[in-house]
DOVO-791766 format. One record per residue (C-alpha): residue number from 1; x, y negated, z. Coordinates in Angstrom, 2 decimals. Layout:
firo:NUM, x:X, y:Y, z:Z
...
END
This chain:
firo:1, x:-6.82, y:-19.05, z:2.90
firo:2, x:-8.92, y:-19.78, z:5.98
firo:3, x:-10.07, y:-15.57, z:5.96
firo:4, x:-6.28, y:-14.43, z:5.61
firo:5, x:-5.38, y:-17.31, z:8.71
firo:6, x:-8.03, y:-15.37, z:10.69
firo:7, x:-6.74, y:-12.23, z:10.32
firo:8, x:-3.26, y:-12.77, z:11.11
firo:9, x:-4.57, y:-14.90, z:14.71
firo:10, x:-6.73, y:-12.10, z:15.35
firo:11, x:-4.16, y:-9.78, z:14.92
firo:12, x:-2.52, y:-11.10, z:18.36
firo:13, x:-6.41, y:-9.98, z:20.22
firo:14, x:-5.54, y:-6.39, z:19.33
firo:15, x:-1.99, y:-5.15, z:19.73
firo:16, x:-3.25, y:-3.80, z:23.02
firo:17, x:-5.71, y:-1.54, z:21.09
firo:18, x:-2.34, y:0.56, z:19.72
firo:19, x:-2.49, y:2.89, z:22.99
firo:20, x:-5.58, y:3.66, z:23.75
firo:21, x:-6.24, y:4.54, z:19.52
firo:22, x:-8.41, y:8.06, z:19.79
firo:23, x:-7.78, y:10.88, z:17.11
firo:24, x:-10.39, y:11.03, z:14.22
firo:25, x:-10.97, y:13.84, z:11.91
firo:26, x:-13.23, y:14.36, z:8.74
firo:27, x:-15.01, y:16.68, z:10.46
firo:28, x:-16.57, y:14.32, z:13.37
firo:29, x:-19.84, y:13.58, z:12.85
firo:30, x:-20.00, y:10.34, z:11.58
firo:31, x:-23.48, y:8.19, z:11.55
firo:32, x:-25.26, y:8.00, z:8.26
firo:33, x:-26.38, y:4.05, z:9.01
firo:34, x:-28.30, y:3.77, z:5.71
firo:35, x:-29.83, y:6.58, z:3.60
firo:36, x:-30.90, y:3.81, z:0.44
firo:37, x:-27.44, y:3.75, z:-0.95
firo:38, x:-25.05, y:6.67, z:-0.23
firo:39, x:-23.32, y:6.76, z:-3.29
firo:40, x:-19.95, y:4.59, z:-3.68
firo:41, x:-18.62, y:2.01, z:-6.27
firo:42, x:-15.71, y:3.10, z:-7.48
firo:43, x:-14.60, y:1.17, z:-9.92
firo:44, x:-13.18, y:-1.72, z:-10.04
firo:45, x:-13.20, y:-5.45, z:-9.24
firo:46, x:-9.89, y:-6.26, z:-9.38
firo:47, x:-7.06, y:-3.90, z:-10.97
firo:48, x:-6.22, y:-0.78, z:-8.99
firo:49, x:-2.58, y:-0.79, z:-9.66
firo:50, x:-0.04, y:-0.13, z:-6.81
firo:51, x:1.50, y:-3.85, z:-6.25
firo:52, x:5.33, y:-4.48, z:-6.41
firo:53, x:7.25, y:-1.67, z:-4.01
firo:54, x:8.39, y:-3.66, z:-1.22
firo:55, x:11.68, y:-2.20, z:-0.10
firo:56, x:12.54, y:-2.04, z:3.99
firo:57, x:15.05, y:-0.37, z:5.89
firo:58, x:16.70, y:3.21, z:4.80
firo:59, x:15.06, y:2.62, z:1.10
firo:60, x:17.71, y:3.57, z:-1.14
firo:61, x:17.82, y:2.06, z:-4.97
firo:62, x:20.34, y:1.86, z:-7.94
firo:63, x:21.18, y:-0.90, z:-9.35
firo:64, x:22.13, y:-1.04, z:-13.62
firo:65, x:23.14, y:-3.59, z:-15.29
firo:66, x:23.33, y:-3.11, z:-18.94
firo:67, x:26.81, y:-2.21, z:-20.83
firo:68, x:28.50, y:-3.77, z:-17.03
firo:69, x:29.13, y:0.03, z:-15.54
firo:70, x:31.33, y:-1.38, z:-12.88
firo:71, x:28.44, y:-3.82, z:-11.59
firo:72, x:26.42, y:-0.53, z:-11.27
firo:73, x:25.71, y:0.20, z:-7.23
firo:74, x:23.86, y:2.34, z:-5.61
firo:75, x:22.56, y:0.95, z:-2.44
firo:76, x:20.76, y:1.87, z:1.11
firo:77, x:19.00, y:-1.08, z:2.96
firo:78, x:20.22, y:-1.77, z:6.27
firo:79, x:18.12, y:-3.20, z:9.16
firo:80, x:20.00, y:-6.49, z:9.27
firo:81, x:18.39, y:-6.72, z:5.74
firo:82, x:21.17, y:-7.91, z:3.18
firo:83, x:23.61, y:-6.14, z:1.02
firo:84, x:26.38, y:-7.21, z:-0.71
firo:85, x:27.16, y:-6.77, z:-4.35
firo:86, x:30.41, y:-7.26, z:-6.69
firo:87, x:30.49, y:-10.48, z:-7.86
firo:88, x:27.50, y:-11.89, z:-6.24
firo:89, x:28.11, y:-11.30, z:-2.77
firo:90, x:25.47, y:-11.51, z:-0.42
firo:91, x:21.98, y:-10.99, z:-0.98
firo:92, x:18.43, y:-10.11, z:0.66
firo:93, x:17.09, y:-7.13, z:0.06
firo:94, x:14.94, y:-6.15, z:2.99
firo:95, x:11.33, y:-7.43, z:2.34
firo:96, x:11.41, y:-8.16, z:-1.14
firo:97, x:9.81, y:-6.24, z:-4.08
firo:98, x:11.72, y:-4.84, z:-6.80
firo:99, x:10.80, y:-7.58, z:-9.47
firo:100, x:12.08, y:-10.05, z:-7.16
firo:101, x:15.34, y:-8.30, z:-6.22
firo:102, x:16.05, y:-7.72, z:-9.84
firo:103, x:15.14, y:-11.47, z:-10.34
firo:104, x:17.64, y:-12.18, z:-7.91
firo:105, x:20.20, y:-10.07, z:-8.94
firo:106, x:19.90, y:-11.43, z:-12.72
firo:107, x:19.71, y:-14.92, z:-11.55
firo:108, x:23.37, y:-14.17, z:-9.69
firo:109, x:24.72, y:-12.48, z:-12.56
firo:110, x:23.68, y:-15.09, z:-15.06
firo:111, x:27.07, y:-16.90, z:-13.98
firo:112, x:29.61, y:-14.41, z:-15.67
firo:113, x:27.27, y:-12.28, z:-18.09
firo:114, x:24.91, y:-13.91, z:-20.74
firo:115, x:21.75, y:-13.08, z:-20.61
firo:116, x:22.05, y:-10.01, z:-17.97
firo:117, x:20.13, y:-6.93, z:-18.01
firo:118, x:19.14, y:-5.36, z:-14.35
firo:119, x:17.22, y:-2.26, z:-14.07
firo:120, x:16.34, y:-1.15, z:-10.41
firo:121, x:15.22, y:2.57, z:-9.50
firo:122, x:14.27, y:3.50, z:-6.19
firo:123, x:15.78, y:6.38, z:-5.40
firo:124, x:14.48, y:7.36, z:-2.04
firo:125, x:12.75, y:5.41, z:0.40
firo:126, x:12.93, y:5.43, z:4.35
firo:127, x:11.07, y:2.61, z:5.55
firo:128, x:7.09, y:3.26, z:7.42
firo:129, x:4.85, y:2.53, z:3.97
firo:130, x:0.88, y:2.10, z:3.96
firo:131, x:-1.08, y:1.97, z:1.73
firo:132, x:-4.19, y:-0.83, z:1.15
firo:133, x:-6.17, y:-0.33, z:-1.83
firo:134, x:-9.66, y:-1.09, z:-3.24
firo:135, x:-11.06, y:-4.55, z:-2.95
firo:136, x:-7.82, y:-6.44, z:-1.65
firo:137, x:-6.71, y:-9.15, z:-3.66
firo:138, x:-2.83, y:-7.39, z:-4.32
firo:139, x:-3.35, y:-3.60, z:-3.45
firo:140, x:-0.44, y:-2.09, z:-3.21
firo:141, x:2.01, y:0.25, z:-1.07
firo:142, x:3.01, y:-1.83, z:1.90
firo:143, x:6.49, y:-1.98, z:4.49
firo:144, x:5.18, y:-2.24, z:8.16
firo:145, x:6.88, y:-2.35, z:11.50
firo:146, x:4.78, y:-0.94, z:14.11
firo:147, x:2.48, y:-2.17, z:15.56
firo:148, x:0.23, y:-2.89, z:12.76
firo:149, x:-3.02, y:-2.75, z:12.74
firo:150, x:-6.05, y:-2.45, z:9.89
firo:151, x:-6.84, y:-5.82, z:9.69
firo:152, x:-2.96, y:-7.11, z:9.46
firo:153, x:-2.77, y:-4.06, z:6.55
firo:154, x:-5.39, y:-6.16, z:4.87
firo:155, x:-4.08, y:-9.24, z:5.66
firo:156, x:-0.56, y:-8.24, z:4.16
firo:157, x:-2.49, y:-6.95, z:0.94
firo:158, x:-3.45, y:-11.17, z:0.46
firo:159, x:-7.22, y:-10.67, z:2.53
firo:160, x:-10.52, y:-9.17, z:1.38
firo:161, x:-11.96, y:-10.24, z:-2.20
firo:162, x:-15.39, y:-11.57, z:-2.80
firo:163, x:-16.51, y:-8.20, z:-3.52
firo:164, x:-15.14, y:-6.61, z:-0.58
firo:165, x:-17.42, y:-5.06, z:2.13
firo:166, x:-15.53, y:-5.58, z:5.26
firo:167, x:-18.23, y:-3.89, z:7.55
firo:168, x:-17.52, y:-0.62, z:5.16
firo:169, x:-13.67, y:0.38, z:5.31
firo:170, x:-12.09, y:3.52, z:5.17
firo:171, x:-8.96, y:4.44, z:6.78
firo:172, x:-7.29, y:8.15, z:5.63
firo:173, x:-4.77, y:9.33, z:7.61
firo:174, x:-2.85, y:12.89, z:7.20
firo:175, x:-2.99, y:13.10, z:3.36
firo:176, x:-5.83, y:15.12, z:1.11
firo:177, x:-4.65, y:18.93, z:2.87
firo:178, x:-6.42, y:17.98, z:6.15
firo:179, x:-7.27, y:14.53, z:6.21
firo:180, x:-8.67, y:12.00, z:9.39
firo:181, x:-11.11, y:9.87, z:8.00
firo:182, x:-12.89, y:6.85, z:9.54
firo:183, x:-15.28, y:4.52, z:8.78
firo:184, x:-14.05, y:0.95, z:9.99
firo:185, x:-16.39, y:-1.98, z:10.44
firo:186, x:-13.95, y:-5.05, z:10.48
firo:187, x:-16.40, y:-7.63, z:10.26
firo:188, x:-17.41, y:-6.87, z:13.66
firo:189, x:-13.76, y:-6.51, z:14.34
firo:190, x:-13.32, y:-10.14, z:13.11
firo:191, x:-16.65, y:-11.98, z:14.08
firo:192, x:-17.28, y:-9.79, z:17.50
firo:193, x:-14.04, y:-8.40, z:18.82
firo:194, x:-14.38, y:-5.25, z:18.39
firo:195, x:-10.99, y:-3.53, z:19.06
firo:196, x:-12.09, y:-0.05, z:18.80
firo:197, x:-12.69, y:-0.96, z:15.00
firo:198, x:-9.17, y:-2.28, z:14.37
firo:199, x:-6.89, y:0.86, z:14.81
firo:200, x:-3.15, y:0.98, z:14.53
firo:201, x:-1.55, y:2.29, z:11.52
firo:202, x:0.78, y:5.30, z:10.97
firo:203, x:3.56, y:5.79, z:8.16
firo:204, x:1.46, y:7.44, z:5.11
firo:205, x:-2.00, y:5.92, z:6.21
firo:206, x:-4.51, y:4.60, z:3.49
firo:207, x:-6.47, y:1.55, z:3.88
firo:208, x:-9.37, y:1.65, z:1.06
firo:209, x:-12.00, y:-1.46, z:0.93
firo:210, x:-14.70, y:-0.46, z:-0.90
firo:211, x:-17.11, y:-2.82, z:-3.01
firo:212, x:-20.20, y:-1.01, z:-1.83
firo:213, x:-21.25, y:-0.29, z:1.55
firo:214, x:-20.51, y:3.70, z:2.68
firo:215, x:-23.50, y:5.32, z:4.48
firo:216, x:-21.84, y:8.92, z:4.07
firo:217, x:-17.84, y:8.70, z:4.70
firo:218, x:-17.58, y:12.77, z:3.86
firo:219, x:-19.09, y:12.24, z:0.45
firo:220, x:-17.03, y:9.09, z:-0.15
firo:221, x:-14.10, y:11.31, z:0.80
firo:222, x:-14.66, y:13.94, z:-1.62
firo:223, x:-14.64, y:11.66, z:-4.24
firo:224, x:-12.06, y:9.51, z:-3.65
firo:225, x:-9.48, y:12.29, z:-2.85
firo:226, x:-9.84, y:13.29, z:-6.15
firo:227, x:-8.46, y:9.65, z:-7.32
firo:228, x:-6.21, y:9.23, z:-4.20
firo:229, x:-4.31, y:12.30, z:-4.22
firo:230, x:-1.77, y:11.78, z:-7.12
firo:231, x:-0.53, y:8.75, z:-4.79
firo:232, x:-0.45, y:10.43, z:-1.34
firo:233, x:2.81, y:11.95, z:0.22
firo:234, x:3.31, y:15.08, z:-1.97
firo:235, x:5.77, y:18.13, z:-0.90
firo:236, x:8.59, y:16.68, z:-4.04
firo:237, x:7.13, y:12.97, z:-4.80
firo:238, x:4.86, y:10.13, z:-4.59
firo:239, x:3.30, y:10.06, z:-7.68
firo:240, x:1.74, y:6.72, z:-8.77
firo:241, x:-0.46, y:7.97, z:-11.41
firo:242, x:-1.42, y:5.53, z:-14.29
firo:243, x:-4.60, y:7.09, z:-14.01
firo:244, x:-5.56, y:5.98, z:-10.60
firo:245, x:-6.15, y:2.34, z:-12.37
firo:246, x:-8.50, y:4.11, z:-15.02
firo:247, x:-10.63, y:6.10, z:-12.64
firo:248, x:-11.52, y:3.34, z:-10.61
firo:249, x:-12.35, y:1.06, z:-13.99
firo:250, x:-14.66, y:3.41, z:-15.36
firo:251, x:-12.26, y:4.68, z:-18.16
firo:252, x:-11.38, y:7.88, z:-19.15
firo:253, x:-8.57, y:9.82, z:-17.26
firo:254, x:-7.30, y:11.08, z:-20.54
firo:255, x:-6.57, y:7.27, z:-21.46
firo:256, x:-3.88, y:7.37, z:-19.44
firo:257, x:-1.67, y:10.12, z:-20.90
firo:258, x:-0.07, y:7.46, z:-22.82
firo:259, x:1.28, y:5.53, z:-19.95
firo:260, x:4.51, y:6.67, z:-18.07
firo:261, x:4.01, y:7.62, z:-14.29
firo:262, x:5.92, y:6.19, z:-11.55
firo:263, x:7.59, y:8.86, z:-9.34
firo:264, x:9.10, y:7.96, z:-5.91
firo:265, x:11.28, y:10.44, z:-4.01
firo:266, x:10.84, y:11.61, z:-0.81
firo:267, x:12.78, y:11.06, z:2.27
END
């Protein structure tokens, strides 16, 4: 509690580093600080699973409820934040995950249907999304209003876990076509002020914590793309690919086939 409380104060020290952020590509020379351990853990720690989608402005989703057609509603959130639905009225939408929206909705419904059925789809989302995986205690994909920076990512994605190495993250920016990659020492960000290793975010960026410190960010990169991709912005979809979750456990990608994919359209 006391780690997450440090990164949201700290978070005020570097707004100012937003304009002065310099570009960074894979192909800068990037300093191999330690030779003894250049491959990269992987797998787990905590489950790899994309979090709740947290829906912001311009998201669009449709609401069912079950055998109730004219309860059925397609809706777009708006920047005040709240929509209004038949019967119910009012409600928030702006900020909350799916679950909870459909927990909402239910919990609304409950007063004329027994025992109501709600089934949310997102069918295209607008809102600036980031995404913070690896050793974070809720990775996930991630709403954020500009300016954000790394550490606030993290703190959003409930702070580092034991196993995380926060002298060792990577930030991926531009997708797996023609990626920027960086190497991101937050502890000194945190313990030292160091602004120039607490960039601001853009719309698409990933945030990866790693359990293992990364001497070589190029061969990281080349292996996590491989994982990563199936999740990055895609010409038709965001795929969320169920086997994301087994790569970094250890487990066969062909475990997977049996679980269903979650596809999110494009803006």
């Amino acid at each position: 509690m006391i780690r997450i409380l440090a990164l949201i104060i700290i978070f005020l020290t570097f707004i100012s580093a937003c304009g002065t952020e310099k570009k960074f590509t894979k192909n800068n020379s990037v300093a191999e600080v330690s030779k003894k351990n250049p491959d990269v853990d992987l797998e787990g720690g905590k489950e790899i699973v994309l979090s709740e989608f947290i829906l912001g402005v311009g998201d669009e989703v449709e609401i069912t409820v079950y055998r109730h057609d004219d309860l059925n509603k397609k809706i777009r959130i708006p920047p005040e934040g709240k929509n209004t639905l038949p019967l119910i009225g009012e409600i928030q939408t702006k900020g909350v995950s799916i679950h909870q929206l459909s927990e909402k909705i239910k919990e609304g419904y409950d007063v004329y249907i027994e025992n109501p059925q709600v089934t949310i789809e997102i069918a295209s989302y607008k809102g600036q999304k980031i995404f913070v995986l690896g050793e974070v205690n809720n990775p996930g994909v991630y709403q954020f209003d500009p300016p954000t920076t790394v550490l606030e990512a993290v703190s959003k994605a409930g702070g580092f876990t034991l196993d995380g190495k926060d002298n060792s993250v990577v930030l991926i920016r531009g997708g797996t076509s023609n990626p920027e990659i960086k190497k991101l020492d937050l502890e000194s960000a945190l313990d030292k002020g160091e602004v120039s290793q607490n960039m601001c975010l853009q719309t698409g960026d990933v945030v990866f914590v790693p359990r293992t410190f990364i001497a070589n960010v190029d061969r990281f990169f080349s292996h996590f793309e491989k994982i990563i991709r199936p999740i990055l912005f895609m010409e038709q979809a965001i795929i969320v690919a169920p086997r994301v979750e087994d790569v970094f456990q250890g487990e066969s990608p062909s475990a997977s086939k049996s679980k269903v994919p979650i596809v999110i359209a494009p803006p």
